[in-house]
DOZA-690679 format. One record per residue (C-alpha): residue in three letters; residue number from 1; x, y, z. Coordinates in Angstrom, 1 decimal. Example, Ala and Ser with C-alpha at 12.3 -4.5 7.8 and 13.67 -1.06 7.14 Angstrom:
2
<atom kevo="ALA" zavo="1" xx="12.3" yy="-4.5" zz="7.8"/>
<atom kevo="SER" zavo="2" xx="13.7" yy="-1.1" zz="7.1"/>
This chain:
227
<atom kevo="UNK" zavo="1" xx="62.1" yy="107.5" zz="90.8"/>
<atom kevo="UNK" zavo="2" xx="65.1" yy="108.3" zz="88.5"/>
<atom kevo="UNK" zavo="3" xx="66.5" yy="111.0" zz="86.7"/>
<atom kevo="UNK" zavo="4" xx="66.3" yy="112.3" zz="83.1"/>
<atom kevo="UNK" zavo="5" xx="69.4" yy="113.6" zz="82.3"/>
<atom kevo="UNK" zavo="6" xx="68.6" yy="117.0" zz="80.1"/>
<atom kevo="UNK" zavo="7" xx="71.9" yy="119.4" zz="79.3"/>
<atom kevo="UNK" zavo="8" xx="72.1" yy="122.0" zz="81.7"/>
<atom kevo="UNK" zavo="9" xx="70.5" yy="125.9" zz="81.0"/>
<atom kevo="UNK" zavo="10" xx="74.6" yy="126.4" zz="81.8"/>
<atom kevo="UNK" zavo="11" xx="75.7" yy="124.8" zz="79.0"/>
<atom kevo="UNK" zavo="12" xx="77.0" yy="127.6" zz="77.0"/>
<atom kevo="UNK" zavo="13" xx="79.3" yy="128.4" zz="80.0"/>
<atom kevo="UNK" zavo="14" xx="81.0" yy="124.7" zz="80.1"/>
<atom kevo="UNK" zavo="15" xx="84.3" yy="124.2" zz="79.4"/>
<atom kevo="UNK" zavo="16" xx="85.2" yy="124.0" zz="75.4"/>
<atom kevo="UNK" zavo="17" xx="87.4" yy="120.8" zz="74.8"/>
<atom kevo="UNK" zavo="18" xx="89.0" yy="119.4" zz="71.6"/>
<atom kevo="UNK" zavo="19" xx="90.4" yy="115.5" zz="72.0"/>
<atom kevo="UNK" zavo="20" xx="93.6" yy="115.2" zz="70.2"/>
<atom kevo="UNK" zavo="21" xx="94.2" yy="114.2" zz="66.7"/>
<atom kevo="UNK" zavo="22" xx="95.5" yy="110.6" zz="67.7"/>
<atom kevo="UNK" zavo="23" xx="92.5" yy="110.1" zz="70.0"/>
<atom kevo="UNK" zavo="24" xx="89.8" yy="111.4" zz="67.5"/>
<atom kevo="UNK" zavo="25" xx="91.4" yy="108.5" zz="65.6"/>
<atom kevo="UNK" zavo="26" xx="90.7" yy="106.2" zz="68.2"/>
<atom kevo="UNK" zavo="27" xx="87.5" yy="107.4" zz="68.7"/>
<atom kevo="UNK" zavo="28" xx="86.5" yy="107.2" zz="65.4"/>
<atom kevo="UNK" zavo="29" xx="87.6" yy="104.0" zz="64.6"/>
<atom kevo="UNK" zavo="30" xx="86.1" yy="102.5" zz="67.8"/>
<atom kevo="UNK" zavo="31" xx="82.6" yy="103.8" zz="66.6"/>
<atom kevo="UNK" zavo="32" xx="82.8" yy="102.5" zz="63.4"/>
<atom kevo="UNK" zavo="33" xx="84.0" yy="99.0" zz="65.0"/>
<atom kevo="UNK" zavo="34" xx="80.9" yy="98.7" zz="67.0"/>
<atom kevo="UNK" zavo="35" xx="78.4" yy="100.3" zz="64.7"/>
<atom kevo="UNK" zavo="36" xx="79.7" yy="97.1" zz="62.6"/>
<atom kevo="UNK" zavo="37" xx="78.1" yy="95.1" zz="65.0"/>
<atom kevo="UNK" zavo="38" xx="74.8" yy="96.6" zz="65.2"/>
<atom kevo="UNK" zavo="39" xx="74.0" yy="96.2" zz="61.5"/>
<atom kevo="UNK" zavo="40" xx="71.6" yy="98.1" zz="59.4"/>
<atom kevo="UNK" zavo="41" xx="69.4" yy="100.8" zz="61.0"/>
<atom kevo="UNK" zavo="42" xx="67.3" yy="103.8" zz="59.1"/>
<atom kevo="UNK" zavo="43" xx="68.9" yy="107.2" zz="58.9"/>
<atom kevo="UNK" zavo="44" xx="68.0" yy="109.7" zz="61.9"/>
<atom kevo="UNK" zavo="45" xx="67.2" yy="106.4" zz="64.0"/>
<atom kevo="UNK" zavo="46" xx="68.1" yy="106.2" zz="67.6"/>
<atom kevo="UNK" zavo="47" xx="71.5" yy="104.6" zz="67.6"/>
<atom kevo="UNK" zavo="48" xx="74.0" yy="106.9" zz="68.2"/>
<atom kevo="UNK" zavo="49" xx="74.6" yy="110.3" zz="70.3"/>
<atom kevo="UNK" zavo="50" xx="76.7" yy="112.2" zz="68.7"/>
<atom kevo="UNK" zavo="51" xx="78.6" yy="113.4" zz="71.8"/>
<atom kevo="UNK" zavo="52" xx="82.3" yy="112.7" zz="70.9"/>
<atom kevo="UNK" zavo="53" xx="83.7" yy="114.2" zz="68.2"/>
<atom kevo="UNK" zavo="54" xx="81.8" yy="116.7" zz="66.0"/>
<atom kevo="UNK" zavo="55" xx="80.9" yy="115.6" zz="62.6"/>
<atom kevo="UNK" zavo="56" xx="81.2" yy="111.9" zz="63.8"/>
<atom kevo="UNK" zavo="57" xx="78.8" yy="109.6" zz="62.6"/>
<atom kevo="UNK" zavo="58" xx="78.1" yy="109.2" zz="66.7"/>
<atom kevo="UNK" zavo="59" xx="78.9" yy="107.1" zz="69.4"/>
<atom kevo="UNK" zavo="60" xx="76.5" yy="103.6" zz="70.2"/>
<atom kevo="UNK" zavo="61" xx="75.6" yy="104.8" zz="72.9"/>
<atom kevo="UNK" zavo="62" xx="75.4" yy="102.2" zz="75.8"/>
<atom kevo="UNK" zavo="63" xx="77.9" yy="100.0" zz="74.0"/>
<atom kevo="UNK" zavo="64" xx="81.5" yy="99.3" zz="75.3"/>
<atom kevo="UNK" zavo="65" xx="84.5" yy="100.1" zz="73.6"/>
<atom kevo="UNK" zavo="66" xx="87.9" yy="98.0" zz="73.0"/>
<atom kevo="UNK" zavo="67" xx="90.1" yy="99.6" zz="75.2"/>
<atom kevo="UNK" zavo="68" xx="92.7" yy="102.3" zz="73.9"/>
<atom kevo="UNK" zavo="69" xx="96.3" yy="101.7" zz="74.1"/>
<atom kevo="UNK" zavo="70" xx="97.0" yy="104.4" zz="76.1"/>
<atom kevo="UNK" zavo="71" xx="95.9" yy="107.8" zz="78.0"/>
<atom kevo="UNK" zavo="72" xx="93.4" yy="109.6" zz="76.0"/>
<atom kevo="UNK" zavo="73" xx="94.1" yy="113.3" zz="75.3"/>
<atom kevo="UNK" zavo="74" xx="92.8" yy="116.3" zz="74.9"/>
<atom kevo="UNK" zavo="75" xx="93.3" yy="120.5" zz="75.4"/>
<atom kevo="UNK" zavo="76" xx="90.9" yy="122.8" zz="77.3"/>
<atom kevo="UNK" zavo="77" xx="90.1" yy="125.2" zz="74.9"/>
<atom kevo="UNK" zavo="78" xx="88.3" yy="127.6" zz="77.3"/>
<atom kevo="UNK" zavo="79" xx="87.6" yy="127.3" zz="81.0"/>
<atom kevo="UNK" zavo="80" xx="88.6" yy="127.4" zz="84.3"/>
<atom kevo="UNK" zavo="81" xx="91.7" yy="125.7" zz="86.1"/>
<atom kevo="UNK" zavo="82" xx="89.2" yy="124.9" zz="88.8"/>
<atom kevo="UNK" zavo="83" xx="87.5" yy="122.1" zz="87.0"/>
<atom kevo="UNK" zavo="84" xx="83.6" yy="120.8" zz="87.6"/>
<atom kevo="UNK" zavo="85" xx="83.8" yy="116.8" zz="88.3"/>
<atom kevo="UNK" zavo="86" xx="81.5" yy="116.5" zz="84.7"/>
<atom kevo="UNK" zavo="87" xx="83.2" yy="117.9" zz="82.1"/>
<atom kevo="UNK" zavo="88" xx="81.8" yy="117.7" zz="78.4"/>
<atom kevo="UNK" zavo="89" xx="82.3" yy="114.2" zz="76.6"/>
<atom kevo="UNK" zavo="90" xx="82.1" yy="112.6" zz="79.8"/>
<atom kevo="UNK" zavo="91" xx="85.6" yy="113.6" zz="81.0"/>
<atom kevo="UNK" zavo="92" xx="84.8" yy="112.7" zz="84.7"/>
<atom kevo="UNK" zavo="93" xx="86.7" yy="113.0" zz="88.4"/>
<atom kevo="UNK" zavo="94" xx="87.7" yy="110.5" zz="90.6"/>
<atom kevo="UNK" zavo="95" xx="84.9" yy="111.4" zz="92.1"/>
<atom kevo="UNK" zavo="96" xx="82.4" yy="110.2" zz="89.6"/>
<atom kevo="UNK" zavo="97" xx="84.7" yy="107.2" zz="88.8"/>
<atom kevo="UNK" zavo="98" xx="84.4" yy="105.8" zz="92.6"/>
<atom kevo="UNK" zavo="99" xx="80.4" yy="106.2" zz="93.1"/>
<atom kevo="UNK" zavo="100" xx="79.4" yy="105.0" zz="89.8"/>
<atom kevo="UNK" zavo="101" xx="81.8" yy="101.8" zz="90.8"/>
<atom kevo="UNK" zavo="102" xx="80.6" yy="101.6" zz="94.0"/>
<atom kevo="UNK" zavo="103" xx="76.6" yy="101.1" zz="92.8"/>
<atom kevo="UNK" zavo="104" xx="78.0" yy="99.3" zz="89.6"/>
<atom kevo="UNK" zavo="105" xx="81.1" yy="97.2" zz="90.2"/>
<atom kevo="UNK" zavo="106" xx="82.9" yy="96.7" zz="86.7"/>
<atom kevo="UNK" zavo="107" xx="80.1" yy="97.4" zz="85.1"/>
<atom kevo="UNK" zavo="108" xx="81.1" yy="100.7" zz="82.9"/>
<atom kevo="UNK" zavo="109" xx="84.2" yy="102.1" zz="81.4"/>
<atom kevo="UNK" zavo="110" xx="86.5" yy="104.0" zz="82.4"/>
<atom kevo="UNK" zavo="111" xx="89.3" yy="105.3" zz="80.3"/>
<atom kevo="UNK" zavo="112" xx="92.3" yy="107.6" zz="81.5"/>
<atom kevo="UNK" zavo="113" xx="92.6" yy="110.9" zz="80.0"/>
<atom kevo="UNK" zavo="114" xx="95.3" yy="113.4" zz="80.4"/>
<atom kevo="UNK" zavo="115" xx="94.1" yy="116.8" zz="80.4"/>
<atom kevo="UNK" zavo="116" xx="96.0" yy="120.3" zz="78.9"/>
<atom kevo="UNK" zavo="117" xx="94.4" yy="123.3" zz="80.2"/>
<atom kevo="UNK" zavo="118" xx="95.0" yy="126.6" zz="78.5"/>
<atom kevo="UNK" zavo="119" xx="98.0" yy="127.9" zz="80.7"/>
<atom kevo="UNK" zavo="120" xx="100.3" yy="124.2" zz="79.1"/>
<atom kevo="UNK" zavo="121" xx="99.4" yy="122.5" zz="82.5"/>
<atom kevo="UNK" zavo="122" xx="98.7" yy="118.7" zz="82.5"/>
<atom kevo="UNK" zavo="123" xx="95.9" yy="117.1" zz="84.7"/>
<atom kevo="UNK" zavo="124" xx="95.5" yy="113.4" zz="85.1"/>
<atom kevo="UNK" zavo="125" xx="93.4" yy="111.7" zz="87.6"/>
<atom kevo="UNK" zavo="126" xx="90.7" yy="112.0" zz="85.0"/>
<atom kevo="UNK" zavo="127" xx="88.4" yy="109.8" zz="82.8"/>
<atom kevo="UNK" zavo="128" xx="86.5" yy="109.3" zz="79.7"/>
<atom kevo="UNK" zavo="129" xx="83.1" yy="107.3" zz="81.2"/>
<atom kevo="UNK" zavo="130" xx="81.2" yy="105.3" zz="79.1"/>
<atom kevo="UNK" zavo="131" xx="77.8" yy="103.9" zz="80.4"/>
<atom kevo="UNK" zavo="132" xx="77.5" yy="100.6" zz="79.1"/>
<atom kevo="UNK" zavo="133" xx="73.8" yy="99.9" zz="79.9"/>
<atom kevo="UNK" zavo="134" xx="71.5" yy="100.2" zz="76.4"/>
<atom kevo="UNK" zavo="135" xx="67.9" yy="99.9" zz="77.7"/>
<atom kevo="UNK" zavo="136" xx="64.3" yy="100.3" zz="76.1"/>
<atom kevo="UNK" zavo="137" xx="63.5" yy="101.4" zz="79.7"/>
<atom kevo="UNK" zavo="138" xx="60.7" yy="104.0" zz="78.6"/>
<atom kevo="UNK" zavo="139" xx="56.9" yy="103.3" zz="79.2"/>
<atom kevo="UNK" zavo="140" xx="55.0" yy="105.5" zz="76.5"/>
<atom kevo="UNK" zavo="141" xx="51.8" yy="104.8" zz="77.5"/>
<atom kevo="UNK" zavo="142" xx="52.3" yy="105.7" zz="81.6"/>
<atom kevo="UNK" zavo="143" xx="54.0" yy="109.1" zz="80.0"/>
<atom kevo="UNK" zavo="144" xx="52.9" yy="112.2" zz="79.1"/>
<atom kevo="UNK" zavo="145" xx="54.0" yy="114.6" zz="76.2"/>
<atom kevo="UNK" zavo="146" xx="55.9" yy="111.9" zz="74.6"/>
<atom kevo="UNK" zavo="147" xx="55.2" yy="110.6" zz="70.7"/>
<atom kevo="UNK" zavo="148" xx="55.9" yy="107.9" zz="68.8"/>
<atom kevo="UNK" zavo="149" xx="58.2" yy="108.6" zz="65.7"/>
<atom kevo="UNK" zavo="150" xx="59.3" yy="106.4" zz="62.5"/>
<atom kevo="UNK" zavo="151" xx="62.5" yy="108.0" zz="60.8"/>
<atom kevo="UNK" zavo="152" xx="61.9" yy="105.9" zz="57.7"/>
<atom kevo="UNK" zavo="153" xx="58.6" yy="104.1" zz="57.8"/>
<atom kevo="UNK" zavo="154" xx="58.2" yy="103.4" zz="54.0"/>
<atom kevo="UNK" zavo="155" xx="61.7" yy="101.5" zz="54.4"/>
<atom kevo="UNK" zavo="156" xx="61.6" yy="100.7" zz="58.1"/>
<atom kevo="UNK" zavo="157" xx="57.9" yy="100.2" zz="59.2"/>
<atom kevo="UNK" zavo="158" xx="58.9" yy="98.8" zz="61.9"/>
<atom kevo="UNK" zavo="159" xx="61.4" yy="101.1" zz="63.6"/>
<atom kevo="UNK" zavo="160" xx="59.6" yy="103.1" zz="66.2"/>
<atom kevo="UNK" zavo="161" xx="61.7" yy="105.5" zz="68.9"/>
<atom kevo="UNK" zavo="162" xx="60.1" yy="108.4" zz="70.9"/>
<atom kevo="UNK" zavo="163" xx="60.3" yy="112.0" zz="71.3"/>
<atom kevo="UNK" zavo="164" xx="59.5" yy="114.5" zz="74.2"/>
<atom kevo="UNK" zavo="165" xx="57.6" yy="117.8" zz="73.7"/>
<atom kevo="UNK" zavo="166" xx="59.2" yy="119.4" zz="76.7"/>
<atom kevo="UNK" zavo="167" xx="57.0" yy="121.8" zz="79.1"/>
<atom kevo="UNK" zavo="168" xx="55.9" yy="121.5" zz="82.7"/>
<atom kevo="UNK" zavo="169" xx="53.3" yy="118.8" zz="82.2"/>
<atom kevo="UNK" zavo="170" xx="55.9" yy="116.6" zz="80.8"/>
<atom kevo="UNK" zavo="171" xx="56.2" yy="113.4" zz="82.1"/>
<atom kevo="UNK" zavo="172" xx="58.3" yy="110.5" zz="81.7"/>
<atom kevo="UNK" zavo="173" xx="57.7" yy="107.5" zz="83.5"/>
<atom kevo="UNK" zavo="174" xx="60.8" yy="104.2" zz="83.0"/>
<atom kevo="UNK" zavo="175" xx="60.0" yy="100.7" zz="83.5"/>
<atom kevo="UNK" zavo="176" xx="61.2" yy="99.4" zz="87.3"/>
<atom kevo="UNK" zavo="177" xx="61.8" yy="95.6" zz="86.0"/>
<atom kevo="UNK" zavo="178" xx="63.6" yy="97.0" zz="83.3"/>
<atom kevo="UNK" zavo="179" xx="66.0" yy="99.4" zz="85.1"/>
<atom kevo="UNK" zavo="180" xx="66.2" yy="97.3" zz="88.3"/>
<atom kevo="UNK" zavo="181" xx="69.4" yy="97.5" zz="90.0"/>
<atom kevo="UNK" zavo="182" xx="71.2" yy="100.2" zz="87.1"/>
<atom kevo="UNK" zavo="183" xx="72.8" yy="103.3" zz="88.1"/>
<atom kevo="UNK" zavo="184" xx="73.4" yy="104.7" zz="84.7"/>
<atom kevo="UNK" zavo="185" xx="71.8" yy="103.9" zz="81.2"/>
<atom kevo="UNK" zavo="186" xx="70.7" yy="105.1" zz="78.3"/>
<atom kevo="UNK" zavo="187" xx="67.6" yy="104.8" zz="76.4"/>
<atom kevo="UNK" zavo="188" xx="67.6" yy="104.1" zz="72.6"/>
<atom kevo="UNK" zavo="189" xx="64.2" yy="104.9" zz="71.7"/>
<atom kevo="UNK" zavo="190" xx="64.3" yy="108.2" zz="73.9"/>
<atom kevo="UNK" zavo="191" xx="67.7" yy="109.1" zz="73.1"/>
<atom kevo="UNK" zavo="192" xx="68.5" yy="110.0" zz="76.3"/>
<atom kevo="UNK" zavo="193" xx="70.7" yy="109.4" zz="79.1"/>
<atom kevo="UNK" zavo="194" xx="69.2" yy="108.2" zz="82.4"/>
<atom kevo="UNK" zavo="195" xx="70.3" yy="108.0" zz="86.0"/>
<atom kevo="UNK" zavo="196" xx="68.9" yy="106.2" zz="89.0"/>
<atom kevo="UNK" zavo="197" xx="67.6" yy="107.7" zz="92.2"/>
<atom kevo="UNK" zavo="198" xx="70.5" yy="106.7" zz="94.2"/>
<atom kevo="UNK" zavo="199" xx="73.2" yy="108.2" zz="91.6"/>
<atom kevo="UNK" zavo="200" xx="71.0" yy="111.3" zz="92.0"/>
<atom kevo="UNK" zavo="201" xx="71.1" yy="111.4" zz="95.3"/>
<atom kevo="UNK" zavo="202" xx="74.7" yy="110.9" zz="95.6"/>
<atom kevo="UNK" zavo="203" xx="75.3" yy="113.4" zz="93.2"/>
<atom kevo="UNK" zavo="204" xx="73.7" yy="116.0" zz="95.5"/>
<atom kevo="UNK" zavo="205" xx="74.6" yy="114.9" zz="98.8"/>
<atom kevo="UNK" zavo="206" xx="78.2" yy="114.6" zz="98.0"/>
<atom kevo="UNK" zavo="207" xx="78.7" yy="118.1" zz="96.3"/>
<atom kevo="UNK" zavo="208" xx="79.9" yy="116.2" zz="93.0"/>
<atom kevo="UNK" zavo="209" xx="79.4" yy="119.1" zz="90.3"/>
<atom kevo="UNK" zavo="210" xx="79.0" yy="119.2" zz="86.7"/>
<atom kevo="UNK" zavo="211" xx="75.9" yy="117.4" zz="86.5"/>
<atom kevo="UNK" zavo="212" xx="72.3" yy="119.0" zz="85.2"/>
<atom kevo="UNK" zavo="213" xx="70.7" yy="118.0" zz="89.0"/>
<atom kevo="UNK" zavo="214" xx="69.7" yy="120.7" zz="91.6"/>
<atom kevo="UNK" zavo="215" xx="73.4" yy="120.8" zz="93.1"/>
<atom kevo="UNK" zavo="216" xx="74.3" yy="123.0" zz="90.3"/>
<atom kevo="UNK" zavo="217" xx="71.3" yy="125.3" zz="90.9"/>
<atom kevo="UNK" zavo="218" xx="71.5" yy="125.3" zz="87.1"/>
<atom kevo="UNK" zavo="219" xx="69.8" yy="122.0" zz="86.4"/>
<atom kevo="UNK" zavo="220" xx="67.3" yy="121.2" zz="84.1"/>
<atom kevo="UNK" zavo="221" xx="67.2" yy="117.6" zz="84.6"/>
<atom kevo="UNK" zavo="222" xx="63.9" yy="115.7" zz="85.6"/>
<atom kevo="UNK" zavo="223" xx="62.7" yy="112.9" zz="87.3"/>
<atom kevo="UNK" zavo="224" xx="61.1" yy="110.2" zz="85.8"/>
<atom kevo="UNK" zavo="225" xx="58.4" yy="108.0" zz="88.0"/>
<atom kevo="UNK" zavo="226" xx="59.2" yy="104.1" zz="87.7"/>
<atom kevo="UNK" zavo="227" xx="56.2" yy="102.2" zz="86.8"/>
């Protein structure tokens, strides 16, 4: 089994966060560098996830970055001082850091972010996480509730990706071979971030918060059956 990572019903409680001026820079250009690399796709395909900055073309998601030349930054605009080990842009703990290196040596990134919270305070010991698995992991025809879609088919007849209709019947099945031995990854024709069975686990067993799992009681996350 493995896990469909979903946003949790909680969402619009999360912390608010705004990354700096210099590291929306960064950001930015670091997209742009990669996208590069990827050349041309249809409009509305299933490239990016536009989880970074807002406005962004979006993030290749499951791509690696260049590195940064230093800490990234950014300001808590609302929240707690009493932070969840996920926050939003995939701001994560020590916590998160040492699991996901412990199933996956040097396998993602890991960037250090220095975090002001509303009262001025600065918090380090915290990182931007960027899964670096890209995988067409889905199996549509072992699924249920999921559909084929073409952005652009007159221009791109070829270009297929999928999307969910979400109820209680849905189900999502991944391909084992495919996702064999990954903790984390993310699915390009789903658009959709995926962990396995074992991060899952983890996740629950050790307390870690901020994830869309049962832990949270909050969770809307669900489990996909490996085929």
């Amino acid at each position: 089994m493995a896990w469909v990572l979903r946003h949790s019903v909680g969402e619009q409680y999360a912390p608010i966060i705004q990354w700096s001026e210099a590291t929306t820079r960064w950001i930015e250009e670091a997209q742009e560098a990669v996208r590069q690399t990827l050349g041309d796709h249809p409009p509305g395909d299933a490239l990016s996830m536009r989880t970074s900055v807002p406005g962004s073309k979006g993030v290749p998601a499951g791509l690696s970055l260049p590195n940064p030349s230093g800490p990234m930054r950014a300001t808590m605009l609302r929240g707690s001082s009493e932070l969840p080990d996920r926050l939003p842009f995939e701001i994560v703990s020590n916590a998160i850091r040492n699991l996901v290196e412990e199933l996956e040596p040097a396998t993602h990134q890991f960037f250090p972010v220095i975090l002001t919270l509303p009262d001025g305070q600065e918090v380090g010991d915290l990182w931007y996480m960027r899964a670096c698995h890209r995988l067409d992991s889905v199996s549509i025809e072992n699924s249920r509730n999921i559909q084929e879609w073409r952005p652009s088919p007159r221009l791109y007849p070829g270009w297929v990706s999928y999307r969910a209709t979400w109820s209680s019947s849905t189900k999502i099945a991944v391909k084992s071979d495919i996702i064999a031995g990954k903790s984390l990854w993310y699915d390009w024709r789903f658009k959709q971030m995926f962990a396995s069975e074992a991060f899952g686990k983890a996740i629950i067993d050790l307390g870690i918060t901020g994830y869309p799992l049962p832990s949270d009681e909050i969770g809307c996350s669900i489990h996909a059956e490996e085929i």
